[in-house]
mmCIF file of the N, C-alpha and C atoms, coordinates in Angstrom:
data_MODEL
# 
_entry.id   MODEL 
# 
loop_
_atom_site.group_PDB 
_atom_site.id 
_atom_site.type_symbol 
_atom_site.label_atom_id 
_atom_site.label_alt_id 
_atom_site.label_comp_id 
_atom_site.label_asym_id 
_atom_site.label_entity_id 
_atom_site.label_seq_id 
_atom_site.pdbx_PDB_ins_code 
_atom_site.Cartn_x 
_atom_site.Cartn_y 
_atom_site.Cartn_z 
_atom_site.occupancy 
_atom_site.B_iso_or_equiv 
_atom_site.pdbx_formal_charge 
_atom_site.auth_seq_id 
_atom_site.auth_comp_id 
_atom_site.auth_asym_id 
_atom_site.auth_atom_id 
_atom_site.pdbx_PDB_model_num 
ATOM 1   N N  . UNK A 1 1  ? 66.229 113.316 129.310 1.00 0.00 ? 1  UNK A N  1 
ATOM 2   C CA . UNK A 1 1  ? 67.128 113.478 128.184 1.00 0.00 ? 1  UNK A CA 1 
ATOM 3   C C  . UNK A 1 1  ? 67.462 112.124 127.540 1.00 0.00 ? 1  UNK A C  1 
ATOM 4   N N  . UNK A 1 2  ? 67.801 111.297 128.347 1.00 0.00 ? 2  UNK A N  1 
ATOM 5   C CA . UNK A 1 2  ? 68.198 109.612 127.849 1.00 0.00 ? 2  UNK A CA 1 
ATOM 6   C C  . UNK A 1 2  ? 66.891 109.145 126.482 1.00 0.00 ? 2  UNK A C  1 
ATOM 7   N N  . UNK A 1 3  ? 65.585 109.255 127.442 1.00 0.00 ? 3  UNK A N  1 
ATOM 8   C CA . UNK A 1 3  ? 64.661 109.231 126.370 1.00 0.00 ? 3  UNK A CA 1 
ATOM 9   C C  . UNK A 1 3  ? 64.484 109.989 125.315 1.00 0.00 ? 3  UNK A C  1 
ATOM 10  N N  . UNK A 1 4  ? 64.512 111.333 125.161 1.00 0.00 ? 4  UNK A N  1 
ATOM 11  C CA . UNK A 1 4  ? 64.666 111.957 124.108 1.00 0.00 ? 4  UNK A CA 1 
ATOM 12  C C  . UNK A 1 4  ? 66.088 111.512 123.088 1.00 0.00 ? 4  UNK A C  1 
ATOM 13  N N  . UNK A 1 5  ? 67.323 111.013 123.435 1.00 0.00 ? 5  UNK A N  1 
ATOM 14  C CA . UNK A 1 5  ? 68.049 111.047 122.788 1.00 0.00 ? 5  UNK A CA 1 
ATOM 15  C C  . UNK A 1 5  ? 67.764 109.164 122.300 1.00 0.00 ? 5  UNK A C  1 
ATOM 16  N N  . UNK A 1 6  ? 67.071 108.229 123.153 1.00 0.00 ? 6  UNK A N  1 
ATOM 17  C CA . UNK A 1 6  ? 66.934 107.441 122.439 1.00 0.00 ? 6  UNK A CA 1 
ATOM 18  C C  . UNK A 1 6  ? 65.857 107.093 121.155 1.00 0.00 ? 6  UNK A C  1 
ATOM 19  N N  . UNK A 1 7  ? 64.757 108.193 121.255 1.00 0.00 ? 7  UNK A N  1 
ATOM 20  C CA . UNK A 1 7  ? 63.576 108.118 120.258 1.00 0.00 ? 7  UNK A CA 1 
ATOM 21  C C  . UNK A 1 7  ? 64.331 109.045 119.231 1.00 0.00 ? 7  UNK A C  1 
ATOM 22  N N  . UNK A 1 8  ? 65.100 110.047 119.575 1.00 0.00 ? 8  UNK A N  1 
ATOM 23  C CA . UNK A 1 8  ? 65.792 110.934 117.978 1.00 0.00 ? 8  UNK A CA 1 
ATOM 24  C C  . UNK A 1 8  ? 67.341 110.757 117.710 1.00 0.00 ? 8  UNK A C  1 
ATOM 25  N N  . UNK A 1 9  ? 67.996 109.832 118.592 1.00 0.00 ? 9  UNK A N  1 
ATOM 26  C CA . UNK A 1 9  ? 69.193 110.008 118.003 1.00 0.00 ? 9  UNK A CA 1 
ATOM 27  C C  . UNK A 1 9  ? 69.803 111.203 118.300 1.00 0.00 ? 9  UNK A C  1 
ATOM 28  N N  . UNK A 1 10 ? 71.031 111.229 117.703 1.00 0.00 ? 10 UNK A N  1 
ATOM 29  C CA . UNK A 1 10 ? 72.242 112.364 117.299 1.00 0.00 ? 10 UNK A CA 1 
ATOM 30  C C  . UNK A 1 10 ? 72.613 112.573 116.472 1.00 0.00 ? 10 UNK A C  1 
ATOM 31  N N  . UNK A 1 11 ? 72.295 113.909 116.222 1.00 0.00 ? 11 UNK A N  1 
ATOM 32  C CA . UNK A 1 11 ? 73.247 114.772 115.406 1.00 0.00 ? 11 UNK A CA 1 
ATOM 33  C C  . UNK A 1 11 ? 74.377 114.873 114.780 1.00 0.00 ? 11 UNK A C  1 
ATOM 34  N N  . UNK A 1 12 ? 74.865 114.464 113.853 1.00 0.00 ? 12 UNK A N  1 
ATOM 35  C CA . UNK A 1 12 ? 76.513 114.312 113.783 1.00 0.00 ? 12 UNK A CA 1 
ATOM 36  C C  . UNK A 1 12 ? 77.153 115.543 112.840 1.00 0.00 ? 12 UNK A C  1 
ATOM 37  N N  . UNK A 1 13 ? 78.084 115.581 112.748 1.00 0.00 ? 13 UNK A N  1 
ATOM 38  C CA . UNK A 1 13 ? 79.203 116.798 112.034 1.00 0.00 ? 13 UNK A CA 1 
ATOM 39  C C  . UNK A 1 13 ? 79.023 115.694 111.039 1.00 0.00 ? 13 UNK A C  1 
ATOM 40  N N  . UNK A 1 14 ? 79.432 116.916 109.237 1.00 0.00 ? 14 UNK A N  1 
ATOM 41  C CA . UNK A 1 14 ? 80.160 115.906 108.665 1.00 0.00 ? 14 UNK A CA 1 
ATOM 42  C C  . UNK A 1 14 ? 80.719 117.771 108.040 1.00 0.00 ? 14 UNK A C  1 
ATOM 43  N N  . UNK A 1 15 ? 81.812 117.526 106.926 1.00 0.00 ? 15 UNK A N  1 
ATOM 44  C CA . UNK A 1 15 ? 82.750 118.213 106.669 1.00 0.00 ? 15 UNK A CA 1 
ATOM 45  C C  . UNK A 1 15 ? 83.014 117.531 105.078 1.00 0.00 ? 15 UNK A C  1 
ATOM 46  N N  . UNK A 1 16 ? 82.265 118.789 104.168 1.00 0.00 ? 16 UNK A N  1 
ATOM 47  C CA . UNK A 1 16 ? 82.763 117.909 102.458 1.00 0.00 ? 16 UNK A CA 1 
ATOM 48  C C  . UNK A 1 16 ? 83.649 118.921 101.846 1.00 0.00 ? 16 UNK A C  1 
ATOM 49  N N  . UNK A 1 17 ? 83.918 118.542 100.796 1.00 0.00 ? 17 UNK A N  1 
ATOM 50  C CA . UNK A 1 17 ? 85.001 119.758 99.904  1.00 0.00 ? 17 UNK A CA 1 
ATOM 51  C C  . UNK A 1 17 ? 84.205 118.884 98.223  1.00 0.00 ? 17 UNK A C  1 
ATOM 52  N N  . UNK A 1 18 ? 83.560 119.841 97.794  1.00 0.00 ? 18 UNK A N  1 
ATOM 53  C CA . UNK A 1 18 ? 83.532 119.875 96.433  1.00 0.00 ? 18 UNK A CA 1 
ATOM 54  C C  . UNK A 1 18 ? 84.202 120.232 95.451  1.00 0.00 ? 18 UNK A C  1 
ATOM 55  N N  . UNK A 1 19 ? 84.224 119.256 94.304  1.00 0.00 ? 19 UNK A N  1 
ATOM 56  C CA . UNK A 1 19 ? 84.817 120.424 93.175  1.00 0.00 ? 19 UNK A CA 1 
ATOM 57  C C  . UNK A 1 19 ? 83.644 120.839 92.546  1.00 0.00 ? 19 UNK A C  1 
ATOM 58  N N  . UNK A 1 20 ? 84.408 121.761 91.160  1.00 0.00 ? 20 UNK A N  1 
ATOM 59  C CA . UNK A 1 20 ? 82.994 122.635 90.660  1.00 0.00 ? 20 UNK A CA 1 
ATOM 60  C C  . UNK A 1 20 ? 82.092 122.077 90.046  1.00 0.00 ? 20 UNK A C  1 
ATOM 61  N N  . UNK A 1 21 ? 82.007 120.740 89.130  1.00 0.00 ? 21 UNK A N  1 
ATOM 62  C CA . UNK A 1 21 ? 80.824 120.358 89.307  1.00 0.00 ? 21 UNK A CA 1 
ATOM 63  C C  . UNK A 1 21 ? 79.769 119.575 90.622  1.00 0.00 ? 21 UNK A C  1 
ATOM 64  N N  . UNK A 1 22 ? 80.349 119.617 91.836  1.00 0.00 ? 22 UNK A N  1 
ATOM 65  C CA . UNK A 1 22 ? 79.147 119.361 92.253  1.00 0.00 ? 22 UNK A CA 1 
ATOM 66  C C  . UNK A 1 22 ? 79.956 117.461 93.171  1.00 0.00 ? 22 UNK A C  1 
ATOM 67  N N  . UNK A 1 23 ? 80.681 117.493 92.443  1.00 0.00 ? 23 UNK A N  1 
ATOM 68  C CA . UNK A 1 23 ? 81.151 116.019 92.916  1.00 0.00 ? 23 UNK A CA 1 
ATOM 69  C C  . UNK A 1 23 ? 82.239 115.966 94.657  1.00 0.00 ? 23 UNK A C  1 
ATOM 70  N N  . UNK A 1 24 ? 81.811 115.096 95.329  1.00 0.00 ? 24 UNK A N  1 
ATOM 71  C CA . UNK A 1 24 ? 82.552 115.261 96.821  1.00 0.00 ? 24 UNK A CA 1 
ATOM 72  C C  . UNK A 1 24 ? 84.081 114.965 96.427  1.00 0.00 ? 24 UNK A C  1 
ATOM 73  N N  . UNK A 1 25 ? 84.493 115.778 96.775  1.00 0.00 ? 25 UNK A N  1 
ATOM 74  C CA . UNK A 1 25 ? 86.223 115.401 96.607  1.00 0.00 ? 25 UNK A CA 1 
ATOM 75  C C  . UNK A 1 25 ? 87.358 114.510 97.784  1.00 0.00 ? 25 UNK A C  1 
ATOM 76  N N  . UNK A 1 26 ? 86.213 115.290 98.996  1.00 0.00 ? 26 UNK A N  1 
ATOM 77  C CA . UNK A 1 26 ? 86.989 114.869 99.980  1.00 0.00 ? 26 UNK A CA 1 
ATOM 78  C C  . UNK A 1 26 ? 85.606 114.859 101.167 1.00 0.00 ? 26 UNK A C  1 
ATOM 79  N N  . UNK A 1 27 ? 85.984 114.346 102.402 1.00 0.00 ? 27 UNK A N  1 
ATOM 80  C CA . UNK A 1 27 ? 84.900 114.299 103.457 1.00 0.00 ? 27 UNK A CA 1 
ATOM 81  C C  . UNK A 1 27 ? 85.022 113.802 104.723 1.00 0.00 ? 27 UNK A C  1 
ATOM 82  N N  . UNK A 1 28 ? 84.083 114.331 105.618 1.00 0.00 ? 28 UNK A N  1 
ATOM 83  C CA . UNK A 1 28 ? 84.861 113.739 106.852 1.00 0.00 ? 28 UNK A CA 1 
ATOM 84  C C  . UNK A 1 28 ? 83.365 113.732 107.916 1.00 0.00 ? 28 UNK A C  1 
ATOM 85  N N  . UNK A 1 29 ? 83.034 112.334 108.294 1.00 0.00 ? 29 UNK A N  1 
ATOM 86  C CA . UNK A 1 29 ? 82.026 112.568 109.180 1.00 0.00 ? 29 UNK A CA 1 
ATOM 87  C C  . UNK A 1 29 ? 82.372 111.724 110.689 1.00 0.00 ? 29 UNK A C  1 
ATOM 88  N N  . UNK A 1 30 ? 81.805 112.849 111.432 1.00 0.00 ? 30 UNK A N  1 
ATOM 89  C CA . UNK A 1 30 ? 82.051 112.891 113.060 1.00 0.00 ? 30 UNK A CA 1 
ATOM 90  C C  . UNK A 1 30 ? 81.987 111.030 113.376 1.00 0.00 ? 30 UNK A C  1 
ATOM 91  N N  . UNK A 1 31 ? 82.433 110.055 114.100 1.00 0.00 ? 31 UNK A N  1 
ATOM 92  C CA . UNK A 1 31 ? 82.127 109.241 114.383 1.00 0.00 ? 31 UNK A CA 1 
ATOM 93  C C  . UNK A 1 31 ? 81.485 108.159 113.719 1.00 0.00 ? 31 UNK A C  1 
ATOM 94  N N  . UNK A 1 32 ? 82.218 108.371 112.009 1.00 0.00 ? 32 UNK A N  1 
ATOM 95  C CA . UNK A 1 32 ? 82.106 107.758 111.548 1.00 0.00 ? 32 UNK A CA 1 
ATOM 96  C C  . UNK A 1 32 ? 82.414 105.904 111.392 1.00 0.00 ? 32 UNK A C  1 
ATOM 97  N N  . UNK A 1 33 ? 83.300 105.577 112.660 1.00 0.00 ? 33 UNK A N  1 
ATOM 98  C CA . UNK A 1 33 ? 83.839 104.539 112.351 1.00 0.00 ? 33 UNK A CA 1 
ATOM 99  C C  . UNK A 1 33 ? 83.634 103.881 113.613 1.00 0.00 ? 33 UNK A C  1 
ATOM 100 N N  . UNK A 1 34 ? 83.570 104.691 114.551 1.00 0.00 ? 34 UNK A N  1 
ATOM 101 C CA . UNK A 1 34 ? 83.986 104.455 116.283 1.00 0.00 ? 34 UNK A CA 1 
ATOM 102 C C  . UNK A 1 34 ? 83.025 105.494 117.434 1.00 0.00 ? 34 UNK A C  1 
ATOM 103 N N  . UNK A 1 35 ? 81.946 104.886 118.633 1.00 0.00 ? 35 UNK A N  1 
ATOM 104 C CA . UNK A 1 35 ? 81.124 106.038 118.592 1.00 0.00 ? 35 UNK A CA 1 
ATOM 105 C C  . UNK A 1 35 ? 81.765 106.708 119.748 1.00 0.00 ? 35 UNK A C  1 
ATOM 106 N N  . UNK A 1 36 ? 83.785 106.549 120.187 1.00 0.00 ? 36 UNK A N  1 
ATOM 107 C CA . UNK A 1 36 ? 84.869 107.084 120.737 1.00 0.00 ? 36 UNK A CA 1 
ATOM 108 C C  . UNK A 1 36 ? 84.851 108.367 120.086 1.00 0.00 ? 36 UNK A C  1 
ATOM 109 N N  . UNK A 1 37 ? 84.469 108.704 118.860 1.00 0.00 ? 37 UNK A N  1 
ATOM 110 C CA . UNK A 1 37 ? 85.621 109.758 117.915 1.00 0.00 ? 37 UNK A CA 1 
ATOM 111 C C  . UNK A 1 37 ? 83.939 110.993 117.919 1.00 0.00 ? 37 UNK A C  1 
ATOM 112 N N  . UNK A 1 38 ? 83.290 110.635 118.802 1.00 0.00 ? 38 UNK A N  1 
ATOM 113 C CA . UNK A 1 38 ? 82.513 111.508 118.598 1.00 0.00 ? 38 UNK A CA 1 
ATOM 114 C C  . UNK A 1 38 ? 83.091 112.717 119.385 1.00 0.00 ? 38 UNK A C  1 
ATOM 115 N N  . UNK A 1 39 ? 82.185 113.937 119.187 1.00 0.00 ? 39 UNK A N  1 
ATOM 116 C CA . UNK A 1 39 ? 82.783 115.426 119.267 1.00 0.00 ? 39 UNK A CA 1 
ATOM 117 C C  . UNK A 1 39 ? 84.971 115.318 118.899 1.00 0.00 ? 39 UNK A C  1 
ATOM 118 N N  . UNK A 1 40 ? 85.088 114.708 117.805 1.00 0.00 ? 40 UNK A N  1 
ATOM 119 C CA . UNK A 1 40 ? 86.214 115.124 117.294 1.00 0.00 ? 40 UNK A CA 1 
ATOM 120 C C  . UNK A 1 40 ? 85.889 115.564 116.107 1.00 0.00 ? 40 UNK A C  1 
ATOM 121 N N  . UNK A 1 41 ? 86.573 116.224 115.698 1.00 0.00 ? 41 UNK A N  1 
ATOM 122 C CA . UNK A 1 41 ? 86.750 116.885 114.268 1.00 0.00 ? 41 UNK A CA 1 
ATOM 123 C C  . UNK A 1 41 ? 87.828 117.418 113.343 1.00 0.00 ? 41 UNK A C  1 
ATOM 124 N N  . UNK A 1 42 ? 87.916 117.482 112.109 1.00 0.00 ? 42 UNK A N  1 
ATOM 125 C CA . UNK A 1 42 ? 89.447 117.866 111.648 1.00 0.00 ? 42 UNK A CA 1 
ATOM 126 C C  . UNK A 1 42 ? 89.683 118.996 111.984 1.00 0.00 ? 42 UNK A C  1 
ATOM 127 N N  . UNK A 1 43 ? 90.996 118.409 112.230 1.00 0.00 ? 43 UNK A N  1 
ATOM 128 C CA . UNK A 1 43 ? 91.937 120.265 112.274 1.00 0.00 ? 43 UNK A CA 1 
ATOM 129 C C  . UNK A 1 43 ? 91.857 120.862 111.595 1.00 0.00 ? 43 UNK A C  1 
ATOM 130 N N  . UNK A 1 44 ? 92.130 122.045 111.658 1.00 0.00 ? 44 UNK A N  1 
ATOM 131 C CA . UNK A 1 44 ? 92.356 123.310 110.200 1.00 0.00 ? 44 UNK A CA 1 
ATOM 132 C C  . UNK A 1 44 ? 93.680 122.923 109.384 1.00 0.00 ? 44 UNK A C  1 
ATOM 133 N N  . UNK A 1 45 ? 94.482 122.135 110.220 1.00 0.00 ? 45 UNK A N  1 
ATOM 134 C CA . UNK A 1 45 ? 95.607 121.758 109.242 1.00 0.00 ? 45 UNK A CA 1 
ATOM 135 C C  . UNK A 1 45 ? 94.960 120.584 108.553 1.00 0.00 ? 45 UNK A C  1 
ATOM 136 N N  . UNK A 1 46 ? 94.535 119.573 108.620 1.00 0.00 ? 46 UNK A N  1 
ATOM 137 C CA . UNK A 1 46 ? 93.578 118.351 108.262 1.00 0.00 ? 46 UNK A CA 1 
ATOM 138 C C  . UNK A 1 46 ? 92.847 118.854 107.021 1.00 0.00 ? 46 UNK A C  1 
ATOM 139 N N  . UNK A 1 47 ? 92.248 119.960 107.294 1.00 0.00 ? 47 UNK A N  1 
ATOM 140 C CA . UNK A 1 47 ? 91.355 120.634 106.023 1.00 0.00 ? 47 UNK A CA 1 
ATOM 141 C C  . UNK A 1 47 ? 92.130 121.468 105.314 1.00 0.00 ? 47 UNK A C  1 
ATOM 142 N N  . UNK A 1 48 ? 93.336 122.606 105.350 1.00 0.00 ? 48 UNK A N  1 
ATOM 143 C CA . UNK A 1 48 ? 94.062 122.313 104.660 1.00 0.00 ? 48 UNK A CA 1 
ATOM 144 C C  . UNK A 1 48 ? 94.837 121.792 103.964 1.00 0.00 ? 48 UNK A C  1 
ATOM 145 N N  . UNK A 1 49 ? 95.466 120.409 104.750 1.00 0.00 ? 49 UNK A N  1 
ATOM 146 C CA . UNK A 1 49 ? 96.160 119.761 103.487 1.00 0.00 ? 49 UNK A CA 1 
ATOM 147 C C  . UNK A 1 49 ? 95.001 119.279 102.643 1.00 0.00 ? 49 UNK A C  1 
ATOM 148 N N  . UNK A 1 50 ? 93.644 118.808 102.669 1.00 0.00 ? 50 UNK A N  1 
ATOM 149 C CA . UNK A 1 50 ? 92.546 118.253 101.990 1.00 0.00 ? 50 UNK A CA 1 
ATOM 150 C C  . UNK A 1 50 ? 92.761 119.150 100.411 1.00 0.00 ? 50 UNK A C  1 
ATOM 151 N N  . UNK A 1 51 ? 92.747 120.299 101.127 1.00 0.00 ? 51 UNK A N  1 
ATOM 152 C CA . UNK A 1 51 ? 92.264 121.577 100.198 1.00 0.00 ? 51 UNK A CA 1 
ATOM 153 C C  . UNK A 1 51 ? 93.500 121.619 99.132  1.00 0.00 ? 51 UNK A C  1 
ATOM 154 N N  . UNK A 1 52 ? 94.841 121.402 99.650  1.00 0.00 ? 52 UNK A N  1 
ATOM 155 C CA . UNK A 1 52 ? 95.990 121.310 98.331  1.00 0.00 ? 52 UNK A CA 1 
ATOM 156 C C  . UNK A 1 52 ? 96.116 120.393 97.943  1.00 0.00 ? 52 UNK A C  1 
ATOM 157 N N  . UNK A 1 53 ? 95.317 118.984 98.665  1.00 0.00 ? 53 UNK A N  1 
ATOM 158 C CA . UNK A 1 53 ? 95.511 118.066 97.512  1.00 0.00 ? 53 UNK A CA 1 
ATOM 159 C C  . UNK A 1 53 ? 94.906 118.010 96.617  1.00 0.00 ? 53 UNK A C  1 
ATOM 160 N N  . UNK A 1 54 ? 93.404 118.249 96.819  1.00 0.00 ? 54 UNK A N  1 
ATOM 161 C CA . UNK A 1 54 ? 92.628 118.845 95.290  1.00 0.00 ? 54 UNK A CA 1 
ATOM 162 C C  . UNK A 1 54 ? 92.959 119.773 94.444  1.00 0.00 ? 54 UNK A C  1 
ATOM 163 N N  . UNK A 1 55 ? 94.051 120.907 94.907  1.00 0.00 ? 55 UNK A N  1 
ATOM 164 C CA . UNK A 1 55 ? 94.124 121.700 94.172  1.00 0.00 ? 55 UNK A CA 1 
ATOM 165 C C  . UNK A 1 55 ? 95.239 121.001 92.741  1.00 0.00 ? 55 UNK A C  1 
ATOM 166 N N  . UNK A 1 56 ? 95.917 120.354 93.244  1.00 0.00 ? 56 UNK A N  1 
ATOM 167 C CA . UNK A 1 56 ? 96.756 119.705 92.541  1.00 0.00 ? 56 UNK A CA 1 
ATOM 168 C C  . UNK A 1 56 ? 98.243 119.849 92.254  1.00 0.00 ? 56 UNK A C  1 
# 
């Protein structure tokens, strides 16, 4: 497994919110910063507030 995961890597989450044309509004990818924060992900409260702040 070590070898397989060092010749392909990992997989990561990411999490976008569009508006209607097409443009990212908001986003969120797994271990993006720290490779600690891997298998975390936003809450449903996290993606709701996302969702009313675009709404406006």
């Amino acid at each position: 497994m070590v070898k397989f995961r060092a010749a392909h890597g990992t997989q990561l989450a990411g999490y976008f919110l569009l508006d209607r044309t097409g443009i990212i509004r908001w986003l969120f990818s797994e271990a993006a910063e720290r490779i600690n924060d891997l298998a975390k992900f936003p809450s449903e409260e996290q993606i709701l507030a996302a969702v009313r702040s675009l709404a406006g």
